[in-house]
C-alpha positions in Angstrom: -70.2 -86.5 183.6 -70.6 -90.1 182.9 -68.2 -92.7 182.3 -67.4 -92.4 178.4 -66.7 -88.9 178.8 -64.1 -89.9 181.4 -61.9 -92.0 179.1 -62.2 -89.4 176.6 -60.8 -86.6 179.0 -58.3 -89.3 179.9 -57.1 -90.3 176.6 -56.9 -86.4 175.6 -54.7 -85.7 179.0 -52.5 -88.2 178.1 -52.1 -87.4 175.0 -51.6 -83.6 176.1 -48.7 -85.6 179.0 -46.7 -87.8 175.9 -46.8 -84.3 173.7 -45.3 -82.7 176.6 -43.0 -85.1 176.9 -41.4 -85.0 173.3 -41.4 -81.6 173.7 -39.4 -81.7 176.7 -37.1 -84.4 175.4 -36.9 -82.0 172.3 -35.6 -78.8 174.1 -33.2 -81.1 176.6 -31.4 -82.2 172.8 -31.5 -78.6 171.5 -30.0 -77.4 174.6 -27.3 -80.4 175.5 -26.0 -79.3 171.4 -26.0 -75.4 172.0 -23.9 -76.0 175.2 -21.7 -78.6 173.5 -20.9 -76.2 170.3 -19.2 -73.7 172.3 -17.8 -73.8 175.9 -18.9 -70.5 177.1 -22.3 -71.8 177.4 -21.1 -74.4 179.7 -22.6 -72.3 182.6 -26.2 -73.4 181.2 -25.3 -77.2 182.6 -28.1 -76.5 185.5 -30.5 -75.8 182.9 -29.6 -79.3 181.4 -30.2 -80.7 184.9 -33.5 -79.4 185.3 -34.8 -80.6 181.8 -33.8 -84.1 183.6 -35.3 -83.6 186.6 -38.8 -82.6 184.7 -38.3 -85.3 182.3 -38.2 -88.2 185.0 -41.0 -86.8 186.5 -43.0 -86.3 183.2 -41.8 -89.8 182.6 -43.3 -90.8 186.4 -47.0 -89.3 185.0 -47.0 -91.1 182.0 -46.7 -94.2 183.4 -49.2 -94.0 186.3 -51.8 -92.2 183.8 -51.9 -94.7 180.9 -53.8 -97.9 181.4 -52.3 -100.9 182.1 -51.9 -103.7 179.2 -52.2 -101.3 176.7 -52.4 -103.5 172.7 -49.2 -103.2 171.0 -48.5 -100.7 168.6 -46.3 -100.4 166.2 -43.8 -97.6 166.3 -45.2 -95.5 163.3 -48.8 -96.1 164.8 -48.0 -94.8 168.0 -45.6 -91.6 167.1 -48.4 -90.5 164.6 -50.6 -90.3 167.5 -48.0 -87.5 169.3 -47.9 -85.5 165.7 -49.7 -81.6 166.7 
């Protein structure tokens, strides 16, 4: 496999990491509302834990995988890139 094919493995993996990481962030929101609309789901808090747990170290990934001095981009530019 030579270099070029690399990158592209590694752009796709990290694209495949921030995806992963919406989708996480996502279901953390979804779950923090259902547990705040009615207080007999309050025994799901662990579950909100975990979702924090996975998100740091989600978080931890992205950072060591994506390359270092990456060109700014603007906000719309980069979120379009996450879109499935």
């Amino acid at each position: 496999m030579d270099s070029n094919e690399n990158e592209i493995r590694s752009e796709i993996n990290n694209r495949k990491l921030a995806r992963a990481y919406v989708a996480l962030a996502y279901a953390r929101d979804v779950a923090s509302s259902y547990i705040a609309e009615t207080p007999a789901h309050a025994q799901l808090h662990p579950l909100l834990t975990v979702l924090d747990i996975t998100n740091g170290l989600l978080e931890e990934l992205l950072e060591h995988s994506m390359p270092p001095n990456l060109p700014a981009e603007s906000e719309s530019e980069a979120c379009s890139d996450l879109v499935m």
